[in-house]
Biopython code that builds the backbone (N, CA, C, O; Angstrom):
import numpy as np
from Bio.PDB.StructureBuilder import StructureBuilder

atoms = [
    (1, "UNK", "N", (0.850, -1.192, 0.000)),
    (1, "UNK", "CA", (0.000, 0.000, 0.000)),
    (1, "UNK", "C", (0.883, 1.239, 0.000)),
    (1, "UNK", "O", (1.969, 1.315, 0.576)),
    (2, "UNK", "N", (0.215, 2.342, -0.812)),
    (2, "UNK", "CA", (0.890, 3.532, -0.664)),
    (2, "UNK", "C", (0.230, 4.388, -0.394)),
    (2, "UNK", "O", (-0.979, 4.288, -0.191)),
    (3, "UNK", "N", (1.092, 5.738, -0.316)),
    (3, "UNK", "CA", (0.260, 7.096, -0.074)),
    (3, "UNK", "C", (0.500, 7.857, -1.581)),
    (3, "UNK", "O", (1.454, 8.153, -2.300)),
    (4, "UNK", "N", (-0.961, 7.980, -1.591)),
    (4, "UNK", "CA", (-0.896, 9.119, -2.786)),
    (4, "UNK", "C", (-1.458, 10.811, -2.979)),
    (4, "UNK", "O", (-2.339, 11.344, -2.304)),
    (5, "UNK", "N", (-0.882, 11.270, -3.794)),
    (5, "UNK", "CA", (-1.926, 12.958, -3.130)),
    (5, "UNK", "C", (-2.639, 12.496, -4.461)),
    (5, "UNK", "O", (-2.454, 11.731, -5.408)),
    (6, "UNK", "N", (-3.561, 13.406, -3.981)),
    (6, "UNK", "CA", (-4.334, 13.631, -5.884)),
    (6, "UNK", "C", (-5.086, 14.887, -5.467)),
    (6, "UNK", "O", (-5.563, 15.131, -4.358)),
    (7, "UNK", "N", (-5.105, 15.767, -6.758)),
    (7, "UNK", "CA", (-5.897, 16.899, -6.674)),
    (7, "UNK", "C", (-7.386, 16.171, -7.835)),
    (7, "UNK", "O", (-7.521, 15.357, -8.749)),
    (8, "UNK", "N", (-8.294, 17.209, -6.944)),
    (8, "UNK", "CA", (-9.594, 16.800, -7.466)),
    (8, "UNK", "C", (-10.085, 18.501, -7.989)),
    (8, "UNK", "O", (-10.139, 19.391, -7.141)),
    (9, "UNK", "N", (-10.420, 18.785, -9.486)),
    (9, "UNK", "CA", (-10.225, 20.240, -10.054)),
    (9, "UNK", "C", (-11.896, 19.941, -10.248)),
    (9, "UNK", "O", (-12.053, 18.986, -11.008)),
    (10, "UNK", "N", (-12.994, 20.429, -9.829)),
    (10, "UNK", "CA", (-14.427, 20.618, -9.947)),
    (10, "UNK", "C", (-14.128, 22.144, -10.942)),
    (10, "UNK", "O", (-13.314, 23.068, -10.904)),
    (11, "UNK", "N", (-15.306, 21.754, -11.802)),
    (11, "UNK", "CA", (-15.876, 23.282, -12.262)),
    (11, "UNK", "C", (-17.125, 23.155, -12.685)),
    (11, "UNK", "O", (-17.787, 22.242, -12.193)),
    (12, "UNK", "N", (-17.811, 24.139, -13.811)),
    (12, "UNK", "CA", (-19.381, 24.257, -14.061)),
    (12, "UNK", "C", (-19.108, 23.147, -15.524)),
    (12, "UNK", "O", (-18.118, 22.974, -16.236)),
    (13, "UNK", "N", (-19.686, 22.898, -15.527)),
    (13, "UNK", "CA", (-20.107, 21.975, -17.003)),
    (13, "UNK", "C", (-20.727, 23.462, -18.395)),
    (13, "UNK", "O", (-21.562, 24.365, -18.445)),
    (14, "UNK", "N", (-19.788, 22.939, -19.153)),
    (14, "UNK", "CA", (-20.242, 23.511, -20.585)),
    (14, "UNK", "C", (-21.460, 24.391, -20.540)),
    (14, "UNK", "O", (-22.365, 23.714, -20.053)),
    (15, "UNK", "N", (-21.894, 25.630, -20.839)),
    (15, "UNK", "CA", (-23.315, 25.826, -21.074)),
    (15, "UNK", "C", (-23.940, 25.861, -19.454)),
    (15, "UNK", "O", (-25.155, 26.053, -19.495)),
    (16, "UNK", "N", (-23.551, 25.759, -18.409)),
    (16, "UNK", "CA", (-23.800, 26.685, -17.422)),
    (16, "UNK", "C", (-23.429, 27.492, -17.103)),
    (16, "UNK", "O", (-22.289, 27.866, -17.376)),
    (17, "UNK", "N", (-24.373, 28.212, -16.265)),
    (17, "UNK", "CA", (-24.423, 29.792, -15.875)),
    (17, "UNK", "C", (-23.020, 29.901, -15.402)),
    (17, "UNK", "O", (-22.642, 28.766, -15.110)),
    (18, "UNK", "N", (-22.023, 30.837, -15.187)),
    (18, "UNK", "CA", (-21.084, 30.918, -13.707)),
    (18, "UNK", "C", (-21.071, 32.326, -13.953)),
    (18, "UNK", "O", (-20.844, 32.812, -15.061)),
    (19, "UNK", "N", (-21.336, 33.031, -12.833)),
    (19, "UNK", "CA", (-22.123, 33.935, -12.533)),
    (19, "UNK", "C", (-20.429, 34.823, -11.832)),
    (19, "UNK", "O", (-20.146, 35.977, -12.155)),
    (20, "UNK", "N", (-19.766, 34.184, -11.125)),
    (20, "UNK", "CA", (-18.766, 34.030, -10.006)),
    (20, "UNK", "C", (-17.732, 34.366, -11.464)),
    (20, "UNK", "O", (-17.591, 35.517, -11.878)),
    (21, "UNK", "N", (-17.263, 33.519, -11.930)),
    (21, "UNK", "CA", (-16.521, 33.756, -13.148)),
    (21, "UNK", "C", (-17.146, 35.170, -14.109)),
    (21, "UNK", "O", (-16.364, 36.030, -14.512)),
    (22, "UNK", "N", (-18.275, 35.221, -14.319)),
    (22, "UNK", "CA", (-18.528, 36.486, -15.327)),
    (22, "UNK", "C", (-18.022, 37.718, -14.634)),
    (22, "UNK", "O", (-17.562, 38.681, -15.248)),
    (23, "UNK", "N", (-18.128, 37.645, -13.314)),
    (23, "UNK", "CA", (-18.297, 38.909, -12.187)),
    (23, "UNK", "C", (-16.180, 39.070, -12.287)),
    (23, "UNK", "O", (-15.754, 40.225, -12.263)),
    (24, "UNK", "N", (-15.379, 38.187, -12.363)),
    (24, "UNK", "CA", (-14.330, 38.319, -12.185)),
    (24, "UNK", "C", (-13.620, 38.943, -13.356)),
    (24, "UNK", "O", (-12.804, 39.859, -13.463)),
    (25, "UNK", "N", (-14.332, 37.965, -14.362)),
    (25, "UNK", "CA", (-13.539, 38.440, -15.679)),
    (25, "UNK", "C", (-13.779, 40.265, -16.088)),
    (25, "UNK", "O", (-12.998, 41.090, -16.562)),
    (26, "UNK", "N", (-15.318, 40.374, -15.617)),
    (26, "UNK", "CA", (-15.815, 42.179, -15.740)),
    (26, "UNK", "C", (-14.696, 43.403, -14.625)),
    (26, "UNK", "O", (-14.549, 44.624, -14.584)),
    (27, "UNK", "N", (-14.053, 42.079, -13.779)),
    (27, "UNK", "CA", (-13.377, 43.521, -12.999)),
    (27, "UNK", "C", (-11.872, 43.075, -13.643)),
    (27, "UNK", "O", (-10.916, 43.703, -13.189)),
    (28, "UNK", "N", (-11.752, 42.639, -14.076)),
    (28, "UNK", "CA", (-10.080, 42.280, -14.710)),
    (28, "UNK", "C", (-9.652, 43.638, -15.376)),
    (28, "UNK", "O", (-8.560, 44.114, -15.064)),
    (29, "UNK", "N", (-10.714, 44.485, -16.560)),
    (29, "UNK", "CA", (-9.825, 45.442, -16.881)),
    (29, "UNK", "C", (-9.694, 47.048, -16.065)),
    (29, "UNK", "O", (-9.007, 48.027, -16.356)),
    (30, "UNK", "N", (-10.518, 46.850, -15.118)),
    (30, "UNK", "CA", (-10.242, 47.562, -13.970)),
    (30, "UNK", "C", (-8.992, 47.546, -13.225)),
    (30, "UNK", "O", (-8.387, 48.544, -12.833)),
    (31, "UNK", "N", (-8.730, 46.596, -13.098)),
    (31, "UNK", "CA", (-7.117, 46.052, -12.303)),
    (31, "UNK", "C", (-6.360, 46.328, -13.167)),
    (31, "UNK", "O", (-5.327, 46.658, -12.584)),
    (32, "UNK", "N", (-6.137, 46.444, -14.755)),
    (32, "UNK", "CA", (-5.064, 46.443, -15.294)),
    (32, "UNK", "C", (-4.933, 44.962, -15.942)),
    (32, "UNK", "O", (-3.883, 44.427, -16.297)),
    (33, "UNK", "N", (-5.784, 44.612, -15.990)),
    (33, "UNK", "CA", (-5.698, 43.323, -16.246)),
    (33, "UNK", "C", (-6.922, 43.045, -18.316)),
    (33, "UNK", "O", (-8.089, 42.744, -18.568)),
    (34, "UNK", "N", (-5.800, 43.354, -19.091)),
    (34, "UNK", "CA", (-6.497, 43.111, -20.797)),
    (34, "UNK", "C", (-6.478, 41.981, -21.118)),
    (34, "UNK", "O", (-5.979, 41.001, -20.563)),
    (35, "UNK", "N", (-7.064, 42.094, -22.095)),
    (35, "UNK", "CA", (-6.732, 40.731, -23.306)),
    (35, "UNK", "C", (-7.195, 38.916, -22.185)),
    (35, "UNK", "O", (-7.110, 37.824, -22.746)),
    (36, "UNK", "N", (-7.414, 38.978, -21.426)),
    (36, "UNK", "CA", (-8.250, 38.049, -20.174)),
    (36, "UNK", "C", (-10.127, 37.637, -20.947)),
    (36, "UNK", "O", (-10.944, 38.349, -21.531)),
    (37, "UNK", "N", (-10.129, 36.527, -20.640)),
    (37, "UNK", "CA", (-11.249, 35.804, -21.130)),
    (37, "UNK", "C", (-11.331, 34.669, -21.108)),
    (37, "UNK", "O", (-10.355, 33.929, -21.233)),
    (38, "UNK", "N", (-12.745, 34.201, -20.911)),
    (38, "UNK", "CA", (-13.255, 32.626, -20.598)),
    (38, "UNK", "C", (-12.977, 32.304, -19.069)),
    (38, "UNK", "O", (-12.626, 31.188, -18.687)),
    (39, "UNK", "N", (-13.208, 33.615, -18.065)),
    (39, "UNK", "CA", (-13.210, 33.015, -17.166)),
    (39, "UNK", "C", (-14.082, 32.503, -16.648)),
    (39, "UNK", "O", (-15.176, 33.060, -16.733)),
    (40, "UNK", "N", (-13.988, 31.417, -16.004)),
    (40, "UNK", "CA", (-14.631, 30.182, -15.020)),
    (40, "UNK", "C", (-13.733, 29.834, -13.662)),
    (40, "UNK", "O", (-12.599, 29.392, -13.475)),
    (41, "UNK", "N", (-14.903, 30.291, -12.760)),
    (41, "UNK", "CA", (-14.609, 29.602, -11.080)),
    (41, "UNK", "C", (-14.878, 28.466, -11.352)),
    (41, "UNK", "O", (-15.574, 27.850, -12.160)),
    (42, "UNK", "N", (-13.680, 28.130, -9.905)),
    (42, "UNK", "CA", (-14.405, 26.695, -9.665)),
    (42, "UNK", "C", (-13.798, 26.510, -8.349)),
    (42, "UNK", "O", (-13.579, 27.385, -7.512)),
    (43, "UNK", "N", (-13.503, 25.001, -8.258)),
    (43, "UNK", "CA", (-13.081, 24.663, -6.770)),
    (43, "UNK", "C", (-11.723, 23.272, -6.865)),
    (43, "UNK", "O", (-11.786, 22.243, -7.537)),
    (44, "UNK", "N", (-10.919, 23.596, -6.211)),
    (44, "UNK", "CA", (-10.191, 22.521, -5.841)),
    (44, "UNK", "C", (-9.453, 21.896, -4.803)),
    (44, "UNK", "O", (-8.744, 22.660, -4.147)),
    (45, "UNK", "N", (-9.444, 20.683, -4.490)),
    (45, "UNK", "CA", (-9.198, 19.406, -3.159)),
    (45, "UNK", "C", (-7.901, 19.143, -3.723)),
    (45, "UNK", "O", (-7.622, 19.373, -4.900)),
    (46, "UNK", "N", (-7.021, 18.603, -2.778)),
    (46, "UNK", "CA", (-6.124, 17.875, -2.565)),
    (46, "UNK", "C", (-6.616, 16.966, -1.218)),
    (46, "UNK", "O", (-7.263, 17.317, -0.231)),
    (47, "UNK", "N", (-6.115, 15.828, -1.540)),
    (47, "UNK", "CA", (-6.210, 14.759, -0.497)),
    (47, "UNK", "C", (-4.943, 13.903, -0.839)),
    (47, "UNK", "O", (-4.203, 13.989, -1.819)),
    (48, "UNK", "N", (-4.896, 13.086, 0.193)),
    (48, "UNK", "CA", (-4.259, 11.730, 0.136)),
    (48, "UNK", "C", (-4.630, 10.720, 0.556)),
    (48, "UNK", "O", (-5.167, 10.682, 1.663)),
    (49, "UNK", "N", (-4.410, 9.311, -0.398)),
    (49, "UNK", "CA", (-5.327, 8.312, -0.622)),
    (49, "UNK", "C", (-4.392, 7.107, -0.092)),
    (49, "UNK", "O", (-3.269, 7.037, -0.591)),
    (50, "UNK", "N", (-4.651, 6.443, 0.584)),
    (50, "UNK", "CA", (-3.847, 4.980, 0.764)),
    (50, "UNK", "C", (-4.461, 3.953, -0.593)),
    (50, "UNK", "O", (-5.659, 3.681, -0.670)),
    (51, "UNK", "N", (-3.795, 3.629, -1.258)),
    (51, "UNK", "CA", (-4.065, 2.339, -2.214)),
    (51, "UNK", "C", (-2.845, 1.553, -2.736)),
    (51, "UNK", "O", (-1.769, 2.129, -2.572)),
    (52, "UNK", "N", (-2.811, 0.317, -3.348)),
    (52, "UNK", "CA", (-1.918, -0.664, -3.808)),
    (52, "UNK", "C", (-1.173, 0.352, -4.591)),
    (52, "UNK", "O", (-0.041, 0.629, -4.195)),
    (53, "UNK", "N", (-1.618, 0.919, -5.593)),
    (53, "UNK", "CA", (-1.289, 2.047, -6.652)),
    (53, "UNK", "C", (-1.849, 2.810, -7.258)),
    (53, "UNK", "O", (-3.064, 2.922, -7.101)),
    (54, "UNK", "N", (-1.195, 3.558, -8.115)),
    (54, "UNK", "CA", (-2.102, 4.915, -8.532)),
    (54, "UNK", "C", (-3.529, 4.509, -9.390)),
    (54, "UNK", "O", (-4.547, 5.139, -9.102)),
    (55, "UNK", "N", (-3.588, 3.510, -10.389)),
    (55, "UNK", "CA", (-4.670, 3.434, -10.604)),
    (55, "UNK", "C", (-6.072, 2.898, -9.909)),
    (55, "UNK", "O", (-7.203, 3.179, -10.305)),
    (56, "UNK", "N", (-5.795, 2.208, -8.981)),
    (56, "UNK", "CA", (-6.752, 2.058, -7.298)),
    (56, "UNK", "C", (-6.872, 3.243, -6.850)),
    (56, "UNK", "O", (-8.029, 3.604, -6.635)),
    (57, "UNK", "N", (-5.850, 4.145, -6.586)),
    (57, "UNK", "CA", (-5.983, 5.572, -5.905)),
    (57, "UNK", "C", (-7.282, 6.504, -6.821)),
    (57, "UNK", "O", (-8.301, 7.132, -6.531)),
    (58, "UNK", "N", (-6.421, 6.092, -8.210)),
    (58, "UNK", "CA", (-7.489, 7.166, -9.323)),
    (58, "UNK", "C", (-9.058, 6.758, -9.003)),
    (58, "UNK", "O", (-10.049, 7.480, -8.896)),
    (59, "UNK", "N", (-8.927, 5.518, -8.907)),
    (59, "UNK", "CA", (-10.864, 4.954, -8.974)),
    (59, "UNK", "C", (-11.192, 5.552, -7.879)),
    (59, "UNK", "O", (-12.263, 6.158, -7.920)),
    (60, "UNK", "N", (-10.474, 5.580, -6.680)),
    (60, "UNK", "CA", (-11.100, 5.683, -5.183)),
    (60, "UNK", "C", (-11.581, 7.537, -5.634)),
    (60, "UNK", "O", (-12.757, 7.872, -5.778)),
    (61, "UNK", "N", (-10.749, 8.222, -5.742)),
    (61, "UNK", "CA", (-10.600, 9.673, -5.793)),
    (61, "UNK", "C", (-11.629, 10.002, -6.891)),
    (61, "UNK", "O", (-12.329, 11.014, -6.838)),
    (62, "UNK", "N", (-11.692, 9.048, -7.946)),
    (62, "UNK", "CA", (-12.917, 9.687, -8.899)),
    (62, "UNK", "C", (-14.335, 9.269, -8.433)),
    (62, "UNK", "O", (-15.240, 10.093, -8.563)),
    (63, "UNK", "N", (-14.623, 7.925, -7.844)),
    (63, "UNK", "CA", (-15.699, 8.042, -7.202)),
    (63, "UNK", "C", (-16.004, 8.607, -5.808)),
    (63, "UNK", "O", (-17.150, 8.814, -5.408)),
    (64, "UNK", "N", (-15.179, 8.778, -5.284)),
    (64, "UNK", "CA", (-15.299, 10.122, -3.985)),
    (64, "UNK", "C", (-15.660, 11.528, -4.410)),
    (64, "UNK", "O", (-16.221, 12.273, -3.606)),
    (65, "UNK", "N", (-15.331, 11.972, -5.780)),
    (65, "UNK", "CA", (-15.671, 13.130, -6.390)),
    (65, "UNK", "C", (-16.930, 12.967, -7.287)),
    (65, "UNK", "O", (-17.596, 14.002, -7.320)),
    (66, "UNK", "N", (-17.353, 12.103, -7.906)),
    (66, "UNK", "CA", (-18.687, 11.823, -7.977)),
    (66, "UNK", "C", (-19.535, 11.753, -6.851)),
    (66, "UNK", "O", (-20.599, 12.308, -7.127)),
    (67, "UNK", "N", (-19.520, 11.282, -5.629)),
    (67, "UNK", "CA", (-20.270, 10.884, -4.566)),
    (67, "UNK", "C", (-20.388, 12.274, -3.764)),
    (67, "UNK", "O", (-21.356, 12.721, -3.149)),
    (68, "UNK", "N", (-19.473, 12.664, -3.902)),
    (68, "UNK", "CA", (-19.399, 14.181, -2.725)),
    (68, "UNK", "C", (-18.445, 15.187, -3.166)),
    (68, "UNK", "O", (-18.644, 16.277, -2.629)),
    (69, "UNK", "N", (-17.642, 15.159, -3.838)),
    (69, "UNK", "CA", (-17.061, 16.295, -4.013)),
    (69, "UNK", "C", (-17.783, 17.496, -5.226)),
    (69, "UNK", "O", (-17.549, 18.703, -5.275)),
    (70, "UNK", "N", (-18.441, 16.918, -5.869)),
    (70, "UNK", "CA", (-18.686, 17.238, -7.436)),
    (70, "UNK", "C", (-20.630, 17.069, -7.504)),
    (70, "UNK", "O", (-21.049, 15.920, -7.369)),
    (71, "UNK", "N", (-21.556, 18.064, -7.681)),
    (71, "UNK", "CA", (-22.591, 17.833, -8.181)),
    (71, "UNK", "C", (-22.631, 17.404, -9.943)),
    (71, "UNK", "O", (-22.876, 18.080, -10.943)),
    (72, "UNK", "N", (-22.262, 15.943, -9.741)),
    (72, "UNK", "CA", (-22.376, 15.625, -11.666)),
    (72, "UNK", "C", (-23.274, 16.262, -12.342)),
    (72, "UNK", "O", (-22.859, 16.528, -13.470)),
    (73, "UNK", "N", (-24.682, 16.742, -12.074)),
    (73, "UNK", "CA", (-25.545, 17.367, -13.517)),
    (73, "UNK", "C", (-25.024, 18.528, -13.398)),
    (73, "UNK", "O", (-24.702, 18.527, -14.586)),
    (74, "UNK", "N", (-24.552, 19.779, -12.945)),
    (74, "UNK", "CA", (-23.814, 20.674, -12.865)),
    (74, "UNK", "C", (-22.369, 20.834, -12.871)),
    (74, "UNK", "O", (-21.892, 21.910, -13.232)),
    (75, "UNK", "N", (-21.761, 20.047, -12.574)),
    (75, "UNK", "CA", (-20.661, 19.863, -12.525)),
    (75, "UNK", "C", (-19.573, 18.802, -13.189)),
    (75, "UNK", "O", (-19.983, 17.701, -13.555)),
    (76, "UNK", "N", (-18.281, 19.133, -13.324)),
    (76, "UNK", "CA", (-17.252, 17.815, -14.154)),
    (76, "UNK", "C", (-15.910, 17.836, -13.170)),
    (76, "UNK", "O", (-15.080, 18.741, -13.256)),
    (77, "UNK", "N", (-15.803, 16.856, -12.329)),
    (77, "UNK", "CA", (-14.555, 16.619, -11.800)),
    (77, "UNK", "C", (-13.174, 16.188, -12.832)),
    (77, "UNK", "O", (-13.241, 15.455, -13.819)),
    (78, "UNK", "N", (-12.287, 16.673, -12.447)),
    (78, "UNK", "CA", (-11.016, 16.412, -13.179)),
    (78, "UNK", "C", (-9.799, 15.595, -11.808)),
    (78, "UNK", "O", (-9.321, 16.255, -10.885)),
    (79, "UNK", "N", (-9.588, 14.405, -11.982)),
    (79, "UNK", "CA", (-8.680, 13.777, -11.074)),
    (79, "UNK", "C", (-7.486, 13.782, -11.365)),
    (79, "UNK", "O", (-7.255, 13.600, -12.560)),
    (80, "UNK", "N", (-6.453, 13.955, -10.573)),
    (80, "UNK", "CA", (-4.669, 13.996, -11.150)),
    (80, "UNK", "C", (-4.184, 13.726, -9.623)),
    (80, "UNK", "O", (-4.182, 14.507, -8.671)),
    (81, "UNK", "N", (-3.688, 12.085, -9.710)),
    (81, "UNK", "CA", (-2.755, 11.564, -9.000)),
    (81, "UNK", "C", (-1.377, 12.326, -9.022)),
    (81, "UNK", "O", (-0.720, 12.065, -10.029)),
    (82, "UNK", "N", (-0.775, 13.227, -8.125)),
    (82, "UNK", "CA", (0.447, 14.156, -8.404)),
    (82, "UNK", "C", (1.419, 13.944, -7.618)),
    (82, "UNK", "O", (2.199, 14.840, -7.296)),
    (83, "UNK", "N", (1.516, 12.583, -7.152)),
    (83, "UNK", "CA", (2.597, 12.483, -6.268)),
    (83, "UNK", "C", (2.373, 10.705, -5.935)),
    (83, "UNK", "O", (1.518, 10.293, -5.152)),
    (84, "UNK", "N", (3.451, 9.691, -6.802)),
    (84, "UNK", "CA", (3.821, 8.490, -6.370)),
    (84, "UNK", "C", (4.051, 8.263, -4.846)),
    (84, "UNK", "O", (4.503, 9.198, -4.184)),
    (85, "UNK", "N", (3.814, 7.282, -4.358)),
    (85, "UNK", "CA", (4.406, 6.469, -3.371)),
    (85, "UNK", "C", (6.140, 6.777, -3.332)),
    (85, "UNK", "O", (6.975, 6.859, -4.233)),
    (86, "UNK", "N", (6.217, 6.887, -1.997)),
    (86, "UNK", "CA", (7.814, 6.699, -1.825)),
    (86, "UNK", "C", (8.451, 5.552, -2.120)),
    (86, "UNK", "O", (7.895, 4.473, -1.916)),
    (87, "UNK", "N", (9.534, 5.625, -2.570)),
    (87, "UNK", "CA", (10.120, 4.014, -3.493)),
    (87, "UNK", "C", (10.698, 3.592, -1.718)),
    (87, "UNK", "O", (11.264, 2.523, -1.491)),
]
sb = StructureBuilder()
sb.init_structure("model")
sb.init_model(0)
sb.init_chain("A")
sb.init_seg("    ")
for serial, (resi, resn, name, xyz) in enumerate(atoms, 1):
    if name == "N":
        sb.init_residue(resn, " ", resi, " ")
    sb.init_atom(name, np.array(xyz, "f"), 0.0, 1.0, " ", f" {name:<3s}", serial, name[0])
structure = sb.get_structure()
C-alpha cells in the first residue's frame, strides 16, 4: 500500500451559468488586467489516498468526487494523481 496525493479540479459543465466567473472576468480590466477571457470559477481538493497504486488511488478519488465532491448534472470533476508512493 501507498500514499498518494491527488488533486480533485471541480468546475461548471459547458453551457452553465457561472455567474462568479462572469463577475471576475468584468473587474479584470479595472485592475489592469487586458486581453483576459473565458473566465470560469471553480473549486479545488487535494487529499491523500492509501491504495496498492495509482490506478486504485485514481478509482477511489474519482468516485469520492462523484459521490461528494462534485454535483455531476452541474458539474465535471477532473482527477490527477500528483505524487507516487515513496520508493
Amino acid at each position: 500500500m501507498g500514499n498518494f496525493e491527488a488533486l480533485v479540479e471541480v468546475q461548471l459543465r459547458p453551457g452553465i451559468s457561472d455567474p462568479q466567473g462572469a463577475t471576475i472576468e468584468r473587474a479584470l480590466p479595472a485592475l489592469g488586467f487586458t486581453g483576459v477571457s473565458g473566465v470560469r470559477a471553480g473549486k479545488a481538493f487535494r487529499l491523500q489516498v492509501e491504495a496498492p497504486d495509482d490506478q486504485a488511488a485514481r478509482r477511489i478519488v474519482e468516485e469520492l468526487s462523484e459521490r461528494l465532491l462534485a454535483n455531476p448534472v452541474i458539474e465535471a470533476a477532473s482527477v490527477s494523481i500528483i505524487s507516487p508512493p515513496p520508493a
